[in-house]
C-alpha positions as CSV (number, residue, x, y, z in Angstrom):
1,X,-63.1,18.8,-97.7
2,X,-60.8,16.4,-95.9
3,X,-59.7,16.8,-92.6
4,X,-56.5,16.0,-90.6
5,X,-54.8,15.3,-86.8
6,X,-52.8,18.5,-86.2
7,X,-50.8,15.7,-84.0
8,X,-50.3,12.9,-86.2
9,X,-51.5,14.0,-89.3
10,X,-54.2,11.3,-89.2
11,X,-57.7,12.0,-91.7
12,X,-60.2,12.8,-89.6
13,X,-64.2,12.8,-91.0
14,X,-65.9,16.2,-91.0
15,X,-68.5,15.5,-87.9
16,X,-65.0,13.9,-85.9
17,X,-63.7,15.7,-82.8
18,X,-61.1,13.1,-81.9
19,X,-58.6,11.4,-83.6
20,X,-59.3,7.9,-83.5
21,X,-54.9,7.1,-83.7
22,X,-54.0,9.1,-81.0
23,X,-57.0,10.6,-79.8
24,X,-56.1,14.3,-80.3
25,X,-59.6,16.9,-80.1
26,X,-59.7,18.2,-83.0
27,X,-59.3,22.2,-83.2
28,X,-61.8,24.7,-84.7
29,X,-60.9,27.7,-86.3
30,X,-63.6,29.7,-87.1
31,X,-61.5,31.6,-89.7
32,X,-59.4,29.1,-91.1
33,X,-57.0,29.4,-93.6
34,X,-56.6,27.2,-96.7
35,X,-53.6,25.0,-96.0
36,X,-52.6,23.3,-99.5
37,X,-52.3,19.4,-99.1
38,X,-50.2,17.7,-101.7
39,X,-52.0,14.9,-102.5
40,X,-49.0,13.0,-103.5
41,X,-47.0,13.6,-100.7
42,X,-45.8,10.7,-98.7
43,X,-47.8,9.2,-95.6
44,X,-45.9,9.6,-92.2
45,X,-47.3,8.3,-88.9
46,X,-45.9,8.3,-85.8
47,X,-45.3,5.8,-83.3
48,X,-47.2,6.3,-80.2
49,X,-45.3,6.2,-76.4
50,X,-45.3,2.5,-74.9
51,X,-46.4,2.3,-71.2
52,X,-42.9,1.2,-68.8
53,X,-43.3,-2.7,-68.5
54,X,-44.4,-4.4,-64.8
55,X,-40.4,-5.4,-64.9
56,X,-38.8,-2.4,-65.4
57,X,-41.1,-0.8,-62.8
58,X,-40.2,-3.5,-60.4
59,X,-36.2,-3.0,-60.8
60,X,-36.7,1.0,-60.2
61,X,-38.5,0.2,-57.1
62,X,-36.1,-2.4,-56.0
63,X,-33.1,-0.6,-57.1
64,X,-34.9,2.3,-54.3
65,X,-35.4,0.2,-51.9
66,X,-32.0,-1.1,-51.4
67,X,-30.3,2.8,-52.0
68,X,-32.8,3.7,-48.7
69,X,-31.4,0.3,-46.3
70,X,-27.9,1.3,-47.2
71,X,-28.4,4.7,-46.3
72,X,-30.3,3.7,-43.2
73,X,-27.8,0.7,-42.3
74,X,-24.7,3.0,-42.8
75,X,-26.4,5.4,-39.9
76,X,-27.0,2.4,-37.8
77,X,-23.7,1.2,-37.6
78,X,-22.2,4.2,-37.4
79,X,-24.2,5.3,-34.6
80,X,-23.7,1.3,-33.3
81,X,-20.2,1.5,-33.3
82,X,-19.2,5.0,-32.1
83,X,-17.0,4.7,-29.5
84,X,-18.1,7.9,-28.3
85,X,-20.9,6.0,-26.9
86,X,-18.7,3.8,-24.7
87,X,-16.8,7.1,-23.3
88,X,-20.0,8.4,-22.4
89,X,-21.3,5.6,-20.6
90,X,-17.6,5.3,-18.4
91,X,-18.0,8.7,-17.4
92,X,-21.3,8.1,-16.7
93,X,-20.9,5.2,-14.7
94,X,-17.8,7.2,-12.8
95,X,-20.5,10.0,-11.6
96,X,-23.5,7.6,-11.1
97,X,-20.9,5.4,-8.8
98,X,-22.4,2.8,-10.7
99,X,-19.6,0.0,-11.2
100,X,-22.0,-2.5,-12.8
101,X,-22.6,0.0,-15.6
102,X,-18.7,0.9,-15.8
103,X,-17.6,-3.1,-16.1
104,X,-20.4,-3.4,-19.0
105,X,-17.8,-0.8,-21.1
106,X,-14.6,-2.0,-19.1
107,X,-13.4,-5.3,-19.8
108,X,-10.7,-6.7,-17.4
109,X,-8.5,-9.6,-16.9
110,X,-11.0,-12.9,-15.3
111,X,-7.8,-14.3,-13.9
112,X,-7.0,-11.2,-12.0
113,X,-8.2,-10.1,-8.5
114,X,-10.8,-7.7,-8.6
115,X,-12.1,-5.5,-6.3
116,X,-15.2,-3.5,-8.4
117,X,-16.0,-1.0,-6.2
118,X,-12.7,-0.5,-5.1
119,X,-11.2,0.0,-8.3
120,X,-13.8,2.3,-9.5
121,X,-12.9,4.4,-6.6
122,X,-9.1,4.2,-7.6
123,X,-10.0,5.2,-11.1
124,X,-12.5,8.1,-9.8
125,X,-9.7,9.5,-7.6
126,X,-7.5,9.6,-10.6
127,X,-7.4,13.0,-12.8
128,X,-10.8,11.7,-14.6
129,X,-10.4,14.6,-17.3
130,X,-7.1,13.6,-18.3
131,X,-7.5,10.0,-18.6
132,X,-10.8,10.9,-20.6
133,X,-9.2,13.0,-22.8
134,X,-6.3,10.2,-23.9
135,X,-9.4,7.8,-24.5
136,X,-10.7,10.2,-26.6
137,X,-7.5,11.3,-28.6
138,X,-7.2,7.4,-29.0
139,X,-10.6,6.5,-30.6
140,X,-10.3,9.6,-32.8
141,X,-6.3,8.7,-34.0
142,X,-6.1,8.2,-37.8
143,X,-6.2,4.7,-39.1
144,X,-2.1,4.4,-40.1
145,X,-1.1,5.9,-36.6
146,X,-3.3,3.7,-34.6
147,X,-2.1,0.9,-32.1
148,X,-3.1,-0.3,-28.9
149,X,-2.5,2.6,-27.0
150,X,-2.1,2.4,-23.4
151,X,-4.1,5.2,-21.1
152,X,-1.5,6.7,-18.1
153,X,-2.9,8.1,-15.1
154,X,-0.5,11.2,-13.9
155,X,2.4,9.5,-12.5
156,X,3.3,7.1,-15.5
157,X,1.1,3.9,-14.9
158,X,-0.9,2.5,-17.0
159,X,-4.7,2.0,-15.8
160,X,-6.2,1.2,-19.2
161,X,-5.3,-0.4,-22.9
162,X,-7.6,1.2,-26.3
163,X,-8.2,-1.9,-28.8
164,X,-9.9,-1.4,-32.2
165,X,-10.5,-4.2,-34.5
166,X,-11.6,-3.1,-38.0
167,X,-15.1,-4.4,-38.7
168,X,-15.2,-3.7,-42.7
169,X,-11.3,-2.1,-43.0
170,X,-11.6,1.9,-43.8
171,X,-15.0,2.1,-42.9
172,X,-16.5,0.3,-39.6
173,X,-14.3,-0.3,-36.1
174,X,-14.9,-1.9,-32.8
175,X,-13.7,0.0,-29.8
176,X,-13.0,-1.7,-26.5
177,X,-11.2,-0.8,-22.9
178,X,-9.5,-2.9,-21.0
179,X,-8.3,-2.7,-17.7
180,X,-4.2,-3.6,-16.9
181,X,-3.5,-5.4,-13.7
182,X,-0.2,-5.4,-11.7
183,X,1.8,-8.3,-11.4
184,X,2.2,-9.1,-7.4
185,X,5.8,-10.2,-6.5
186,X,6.3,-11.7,-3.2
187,X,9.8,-12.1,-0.8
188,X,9.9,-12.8,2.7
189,X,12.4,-13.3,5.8
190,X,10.9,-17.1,6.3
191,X,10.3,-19.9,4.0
192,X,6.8,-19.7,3.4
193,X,2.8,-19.8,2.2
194,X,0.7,-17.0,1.2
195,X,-2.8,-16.6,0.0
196,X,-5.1,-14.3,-0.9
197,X,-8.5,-15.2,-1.0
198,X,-8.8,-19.3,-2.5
199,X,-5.3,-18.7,-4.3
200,X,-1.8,-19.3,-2.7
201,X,1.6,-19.5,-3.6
202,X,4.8,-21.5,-1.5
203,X,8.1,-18.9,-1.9
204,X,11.6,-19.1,0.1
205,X,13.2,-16.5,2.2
206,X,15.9,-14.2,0.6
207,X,16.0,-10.6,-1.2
208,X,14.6,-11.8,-4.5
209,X,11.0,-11.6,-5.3
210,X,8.5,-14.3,-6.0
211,X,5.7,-13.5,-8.8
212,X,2.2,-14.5,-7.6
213,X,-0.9,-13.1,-9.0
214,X,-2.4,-10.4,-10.8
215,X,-4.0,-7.8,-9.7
216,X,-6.1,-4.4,-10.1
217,X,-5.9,-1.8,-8.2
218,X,-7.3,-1.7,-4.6
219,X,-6.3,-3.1,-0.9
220,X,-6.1,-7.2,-0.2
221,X,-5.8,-9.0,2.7
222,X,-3.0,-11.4,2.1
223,X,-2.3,-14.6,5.1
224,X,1.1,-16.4,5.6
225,X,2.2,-18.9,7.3
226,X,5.3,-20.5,8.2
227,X,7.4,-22.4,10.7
228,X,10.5,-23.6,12.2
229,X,12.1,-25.4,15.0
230,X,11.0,-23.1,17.5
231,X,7.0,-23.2,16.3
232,X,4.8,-21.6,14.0
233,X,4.5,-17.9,12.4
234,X,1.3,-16.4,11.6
235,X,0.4,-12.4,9.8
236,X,-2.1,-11.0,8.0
237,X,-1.4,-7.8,6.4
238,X,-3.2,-5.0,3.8
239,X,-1.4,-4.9,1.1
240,X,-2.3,-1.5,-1.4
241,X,-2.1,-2.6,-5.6
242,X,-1.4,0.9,-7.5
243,X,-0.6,1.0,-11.0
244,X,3.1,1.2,-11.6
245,X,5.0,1.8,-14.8
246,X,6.3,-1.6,-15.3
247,X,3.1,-3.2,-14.3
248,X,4.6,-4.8,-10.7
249,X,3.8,-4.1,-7.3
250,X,6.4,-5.8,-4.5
251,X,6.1,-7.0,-1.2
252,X,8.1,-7.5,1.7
253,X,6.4,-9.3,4.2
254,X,8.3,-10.0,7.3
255,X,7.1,-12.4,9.9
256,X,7.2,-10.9,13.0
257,X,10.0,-12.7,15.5
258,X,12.5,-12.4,18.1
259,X,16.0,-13.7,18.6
260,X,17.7,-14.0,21.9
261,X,21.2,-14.3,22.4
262,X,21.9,-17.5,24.8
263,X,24.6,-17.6,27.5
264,X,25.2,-20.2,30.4
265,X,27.3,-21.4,33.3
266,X,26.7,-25.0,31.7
267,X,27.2,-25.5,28.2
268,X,26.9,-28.8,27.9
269,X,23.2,-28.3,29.5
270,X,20.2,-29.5,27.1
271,X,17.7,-26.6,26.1
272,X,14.5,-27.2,26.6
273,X,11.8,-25.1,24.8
274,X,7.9,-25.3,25.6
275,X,8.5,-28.3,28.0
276,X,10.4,-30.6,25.1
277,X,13.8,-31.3,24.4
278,X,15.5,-29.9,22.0
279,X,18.1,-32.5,21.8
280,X,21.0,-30.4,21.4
281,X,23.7,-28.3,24.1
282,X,23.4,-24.9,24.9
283,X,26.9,-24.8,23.3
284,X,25.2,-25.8,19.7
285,X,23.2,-23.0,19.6
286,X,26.4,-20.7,19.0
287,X,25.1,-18.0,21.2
288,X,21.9,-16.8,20.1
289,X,18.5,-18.7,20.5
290,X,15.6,-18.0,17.4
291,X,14.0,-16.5,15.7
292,X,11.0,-17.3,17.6
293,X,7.1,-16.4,17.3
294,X,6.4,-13.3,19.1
295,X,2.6,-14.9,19.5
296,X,1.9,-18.1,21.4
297,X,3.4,-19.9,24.4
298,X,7.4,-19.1,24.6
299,X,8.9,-21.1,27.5
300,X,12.7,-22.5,27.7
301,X,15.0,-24.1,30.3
302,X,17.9,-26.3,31.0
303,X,18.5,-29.6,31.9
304,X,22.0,-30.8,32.9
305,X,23.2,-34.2,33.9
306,X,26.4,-34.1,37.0
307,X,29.3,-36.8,36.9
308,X,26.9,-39.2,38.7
309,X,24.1,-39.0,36.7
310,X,22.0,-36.8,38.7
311,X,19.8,-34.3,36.7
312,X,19.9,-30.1,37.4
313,X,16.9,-28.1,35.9
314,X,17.7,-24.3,35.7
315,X,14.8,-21.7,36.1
316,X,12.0,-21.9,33.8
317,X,12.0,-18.6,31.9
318,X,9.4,-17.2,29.8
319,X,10.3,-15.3,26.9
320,X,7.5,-13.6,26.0
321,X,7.8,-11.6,29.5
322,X,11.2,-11.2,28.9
323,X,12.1,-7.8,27.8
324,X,15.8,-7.9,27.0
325,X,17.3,-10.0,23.9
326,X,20.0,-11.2,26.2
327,X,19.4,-15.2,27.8
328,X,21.3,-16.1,30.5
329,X,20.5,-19.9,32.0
330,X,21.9,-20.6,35.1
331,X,22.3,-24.0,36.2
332,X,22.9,-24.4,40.4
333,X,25.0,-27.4,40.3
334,X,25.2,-29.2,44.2
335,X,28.3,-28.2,45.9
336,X,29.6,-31.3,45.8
337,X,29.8,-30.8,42.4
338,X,31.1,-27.6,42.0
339,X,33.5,-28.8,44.7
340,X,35.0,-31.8,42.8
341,X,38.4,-31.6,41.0
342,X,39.6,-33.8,38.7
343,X,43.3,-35.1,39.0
344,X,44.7,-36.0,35.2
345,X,47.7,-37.8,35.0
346,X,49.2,-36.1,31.6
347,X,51.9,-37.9,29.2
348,X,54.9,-35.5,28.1
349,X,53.0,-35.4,24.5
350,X,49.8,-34.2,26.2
351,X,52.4,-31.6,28.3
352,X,53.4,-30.6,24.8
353,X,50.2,-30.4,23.7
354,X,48.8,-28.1,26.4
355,X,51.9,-25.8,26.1
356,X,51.1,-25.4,22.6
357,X,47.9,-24.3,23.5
358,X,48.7,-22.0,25.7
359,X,50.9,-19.7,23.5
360,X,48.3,-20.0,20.7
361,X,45.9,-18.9,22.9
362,X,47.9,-16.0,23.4
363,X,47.7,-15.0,19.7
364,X,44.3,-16.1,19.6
365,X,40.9,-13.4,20.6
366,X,39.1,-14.5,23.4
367,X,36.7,-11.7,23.3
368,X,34.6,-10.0,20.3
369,X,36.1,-6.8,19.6
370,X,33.5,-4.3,18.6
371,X,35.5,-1.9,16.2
372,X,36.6,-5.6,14.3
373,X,33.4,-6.6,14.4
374,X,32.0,-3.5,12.6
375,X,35.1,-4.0,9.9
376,X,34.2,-7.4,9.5
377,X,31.1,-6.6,8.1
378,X,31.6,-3.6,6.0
379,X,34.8,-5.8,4.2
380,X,31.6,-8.1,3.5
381,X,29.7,-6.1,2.3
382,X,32.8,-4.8,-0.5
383,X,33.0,-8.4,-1.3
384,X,29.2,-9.0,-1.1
385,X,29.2,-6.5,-4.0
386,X,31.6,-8.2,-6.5
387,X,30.0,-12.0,-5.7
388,X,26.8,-10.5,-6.6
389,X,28.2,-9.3,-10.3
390,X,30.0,-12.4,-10.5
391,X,27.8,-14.9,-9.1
392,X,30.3,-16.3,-7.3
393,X,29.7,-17.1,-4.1
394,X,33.0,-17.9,-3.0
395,X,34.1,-14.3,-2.5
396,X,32.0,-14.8,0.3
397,X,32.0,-17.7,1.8
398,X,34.8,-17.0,4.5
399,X,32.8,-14.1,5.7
400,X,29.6,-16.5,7.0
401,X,29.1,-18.7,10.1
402,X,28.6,-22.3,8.3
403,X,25.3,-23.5,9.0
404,X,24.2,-20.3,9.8
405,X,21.0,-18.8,8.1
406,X,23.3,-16.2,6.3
407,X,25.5,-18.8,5.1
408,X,22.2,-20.7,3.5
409,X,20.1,-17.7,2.2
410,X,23.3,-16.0,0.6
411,X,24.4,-19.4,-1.0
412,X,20.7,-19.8,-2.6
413,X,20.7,-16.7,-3.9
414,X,23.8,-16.0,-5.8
415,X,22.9,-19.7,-7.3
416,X,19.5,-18.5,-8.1
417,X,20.4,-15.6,-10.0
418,X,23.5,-17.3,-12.1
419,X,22.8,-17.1,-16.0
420,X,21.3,-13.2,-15.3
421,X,22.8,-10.1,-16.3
422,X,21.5,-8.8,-13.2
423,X,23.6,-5.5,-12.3
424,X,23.9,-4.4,-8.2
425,X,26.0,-1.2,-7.6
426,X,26.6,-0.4,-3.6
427,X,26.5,3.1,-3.1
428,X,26.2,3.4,0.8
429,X,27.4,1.0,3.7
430,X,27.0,2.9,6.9
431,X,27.2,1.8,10.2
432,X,24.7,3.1,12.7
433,X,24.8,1.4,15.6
434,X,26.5,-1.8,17.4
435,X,26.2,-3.8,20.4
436,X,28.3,-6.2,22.4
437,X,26.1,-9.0,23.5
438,X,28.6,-11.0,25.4
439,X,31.9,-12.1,25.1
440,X,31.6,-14.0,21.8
441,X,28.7,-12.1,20.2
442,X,28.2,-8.6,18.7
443,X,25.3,-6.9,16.8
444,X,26.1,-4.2,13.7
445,X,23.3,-2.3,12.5
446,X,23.6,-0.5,9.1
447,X,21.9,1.8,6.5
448,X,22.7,0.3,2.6
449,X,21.9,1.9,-0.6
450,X,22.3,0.0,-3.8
451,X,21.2,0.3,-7.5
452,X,19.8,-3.0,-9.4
453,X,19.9,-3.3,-12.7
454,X,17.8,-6.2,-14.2
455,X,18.1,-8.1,-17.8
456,X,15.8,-5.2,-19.3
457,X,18.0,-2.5,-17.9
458,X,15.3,-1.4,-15.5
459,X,16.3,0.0,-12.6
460,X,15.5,0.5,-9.0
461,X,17.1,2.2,-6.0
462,X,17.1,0.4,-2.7
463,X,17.3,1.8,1.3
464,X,17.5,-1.0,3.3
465,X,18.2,-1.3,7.1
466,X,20.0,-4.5,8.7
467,X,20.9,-6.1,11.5
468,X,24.7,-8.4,11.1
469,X,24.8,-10.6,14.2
470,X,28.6,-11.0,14.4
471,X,30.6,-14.0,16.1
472,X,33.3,-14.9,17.3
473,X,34.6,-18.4,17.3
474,X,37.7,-19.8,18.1
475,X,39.5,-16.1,17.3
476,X,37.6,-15.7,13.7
477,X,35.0,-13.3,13.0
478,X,31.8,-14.8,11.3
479,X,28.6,-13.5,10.2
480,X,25.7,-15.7,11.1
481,X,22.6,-13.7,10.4
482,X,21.2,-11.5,8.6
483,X,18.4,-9.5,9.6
484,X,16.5,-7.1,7.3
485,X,14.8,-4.7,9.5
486,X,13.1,-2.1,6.7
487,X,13.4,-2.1,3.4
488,X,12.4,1.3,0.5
489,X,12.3,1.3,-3.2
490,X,11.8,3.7,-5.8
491,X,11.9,3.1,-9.7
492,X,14.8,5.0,-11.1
C-alpha cells in the first residue's frame, strides 16, 4: 500500500518517516481509515518557501538604521537648539554673579563701551522676572507673528533685542540675545575735546548735541579739555548710561569758569594777565573780563603810558582770591599828570560839532537801566523763538553785542540747523533775578521752558536756567553773553 506526505502530498515508502520533498514526519494512525486515491488524478506539488536573499536583508537593516539616526538626530537638535537653554543659563549667570557665563549667551555691540560687571549689575537691578518673562513669550511666539522683538525694562527702554534665524524653515531655529547700547551725545559751553578711555571726539559750544559713541549701560569717566585766550580748561566727570526709549543718553558738560566784569579810571591802560600782555585796552574788553579757569595761576594788572611816555602799573590783583565778580583797576597817575589840562583851540565846525553832541547826549542813556535791561532780553527771547522756526538769524541779530560770544554761538547755530524741520515752542521766559554791575553793564537771570520737536516728531521738554549779561553802549542795549547755568530734560 502506497503512502503519502499529509503536507505535500509527496509518496512516501512504507519503512519512511520523513518526506524526502519537504521533510514532513510522517503520521501514524494506529486505526487508520481507508482514504480512496484516484489513481488518475492529477499530480500537484507545491513550491517550497525561499530563504530572504543577503540583499533584501541588508536594505531592511539599513532602512532601520537610518529610521533610529533620524529619530535620534531630531532629539539632538531639538534639545541643541532650545532656546530654553540660553534663558536658563542668563538667569543663571544673573544669580551666580557670573558675567563671563552671561556674555557667552549675551552677545553685544564690539564697538560699544562695555563695562561687564557693571552692566550685569544694571540688568540684575532691573525687574529680572519681567524681562525673563518677555524673553520667554519671544522664543515661544508663533512663526508668522515673529520679528526681532525688543526686550523693555519697566520704564520703556530697551535693554535687549530676540533674533531667530530659521535653521531648516518650520522645523529647526537659532535663538540669540543681544544687548542695545545708547547712543552718547555730547554739547558743551567751550569749544572742545572729550575722551573716554582711547576714543575722543572734537565738538563746538552751543545747545545742540554732538553724537560720540555707543554705549551700555554703566558709569564712565569722560576728560575734556579746552582753551582760550585767558588759558586752559580742564574736567573730569561720571557720566551714568541708562537705557532710554530712543536709544540716546545726553550730556551737558560745562567747564567750570569765571567772568569778571572790568572797570577803570584808565581805559586806555593795557591789561595784563599772568604777567603778559594782552595787547589790547581795558576799553576793548567792553566791560567784562573771561571766562577764565577757575584752576591754575589767575593774575591780571594794568599798564598805562602818561603824555611823556612814562609807564604806570596798577596793583597786581589775583583773581582766584578775589571773591566778587566785579574788577576795578586803578591806575595812580603822578600828579603832574592828573594836574595837566590841555588847551584846544576849536574851529567854528568843531564848535558845531561839540554842540551837536551835547544835545544828543541829552537824548542818549548814559547809564544801564535795569527794568530796560530786563525787557531787552525777554523781547529777545520772543524773537529768539521765531528765528529759531525760521532759521533766520536776522530776527536777531540787533539784539547781540557783535563780536560777542552770543553773537557767534547764536549765528552758528541757527546755520547749523537750516534744512531741519526742527520745531522749538517757548512756553516760559521768567525773570528771576538781575544785577547792575556798573554803569554800562547789567546781569538778567531767567528760568526758560521750551518744547523741541525734531524731524521724527520726537519730543522733549527743556528747564533751562541762564545768565544774559546785558550792555550798554553808546545808549543801545546789547546782549553779549550767554551763560547756561543748569539745564533739565525729560522725554515728552
Amino acid at each position: 500500500m502506497m503512502n503519502f506526505c499529509t503536507e505535500c502530498g509527496h509518496p512516501m515508502k512504507e519503512d519512511q518517516m520523513y518526506c524526502e520533498e519537504c521533510g514532513t514526519k510522517r503520521e501514524v494512525n494506529p486505526n487508520p481509515k481507508q482514504k480512496e486515491i484516484n489513481p488518475n488524478a492529477p499530480y500537484r506539488a507545491q513550491r517550497p518557501k525561499q530563504p530572504m536573499s543577503k540583499q533584501n536583508k541588508f536594505i531592511l537593516a539599513t532602512l532601520g538604521i537610518v529610521a533610529v539616526l533620524l529619530i535620534g538626530t531630531h532629539i539632538i537638535l531639538t534639545s541643541l537648539f532650545d532656546p530654553m537653554k540660553t534663558i536658563q543659563a542668563v538667569d543663571r549667570a544673573l544669580i551666580d554673579n557670573d558675567s563671563g557665563a552671561f556674555f557667552q549667551e549675551v552677545s553685544v555691540d564690539e564697538a560699544a563701551l562695555l563695562d561687564k560687571q557693571q552692566y550685569l549689575t544694571y540688568v540684575k537691578e532691573l525687574e529680572w522676572d519681567q524681562l525673563r518673562a518677555q524673553l520667554v513669550e519671544a522664543v515661544e511666539a508663533e512663526e508668522g507673528d515673529f520679528f526681532d522683538t525688543p526686550i523693555m525694562d519697566p520704564n520703556g527702554g530697551a535693554i535687549f533685542v530676540v533674533k531667530r534665524e530659521a535653521i531648516i524653515p518650520g522645523l529647526y531655529f537659532t535663538y540669540s540675545i543681544e544687548a542695545i547700547p545708547n547712543q552718547i551725545a555730547l554739547s558743551s559751553n567751550f569749544d572742545s575735546t572729550f575722551s573716554i578711555d582711547d576714543r575722543s571726539i572734537d565738538i563746538q559750544a552751543g545747545d545742540y548735541y554732538t553724537d560720540f559713541l555707543t554705549a551700555y549701560p554703566g558709569e564712565y569717566t569722560i576728560v575734556g579739555t579746552a582753551s582760550n585766550q585767558y588759558g586752559k580748561f580742564n574736567m573730569e566727570e561720571r557720566i551714568t548710561v541708562e537705557a532710554s526709549q530712543n536709544q540716546k543718553s545726553k550730556y551737558e558738560l560745562h567747564f567750570p569758569s569765571r567772568r569778571f566784569y572790568l572797570d577803570t579810571n584808565e581805559s586806555n591802560a593795557i591789561l595784563f594777565l599772568n604777567g603778559k600782555s594782552t595787547n589790547k585796552r581795558i576799553a576793548d574788553f567792553q566791560g567784562e573780563l573771561g571766562p577764565l579757569p577757575t584752576n591754575g595761576r589767575a593774575e591780571v594788572y594794568a599798564e598805562w603810558t602818561s603824555s611823556k611816555g612814562e609807564k604806570v602799573q596798577s596793583q597786581v590783583l589775583n583773581l582766584n582770591e578775589n571773591t566778587s565778580d566785579a574788577l576795578y583797576i586803578d591806575i595812580v597817575k603822578p600828579k603832574k599828570e592828573e594836574a595837566q589840562t590841555e588847551v584846544v583851540t576849536k574851529s567854528k565846525e568843531d564848535e558845531k560839532e561839540e554842540e551837536s553832541n551835547t544835545e544828543t547826549s541829552e537824548t542818549v542813556e548814559t547809564s544801564i537801566s535795569e527794568q530796560q535791561a530786563i525787557q531787552h532780553v525777554l523781547t529777545f527771547r520772543n524773537n529768539y523763538e521765531t528765528a529759531l522756526n525760521t532759521k533766520d538769524y536776522s530776527k536777531i541779530a540787533n539784539f547781540l553785542l557783535d563780536g560777542g560770544s552770543a553773537y557767534e554761538e547764536l549765528f552758528a547755530y541757527i546755520n547749523d540747523i537750516k534744512g531741519e524741520e526742527f520745531v522749538f515752542n517757548f512756553t516760559r521766559n521768567q525773570v528771576t533775578n538781575s544785577k547792575i554791575v556798573n554803569k554800562n553793564t547789567a546781569l538778567i537771570s531767567t528760568a526758560e521752558n521750551f518744547i523741541f520737536t525734531n524731524n521724527q516728531g520726537q519730543q522733549m521738554e527743556y528747564d533751562r536756567y541762564k545768565t544774559y549779561t546785558v550792555m550798554l553802549i553808546e545808549g543801545v542795549y546789547k546782549i553779549k553773553t550767554i551763560d547756561i547755568s543748569d539745564t533739565e530734560t525729560k522725554d515728552l
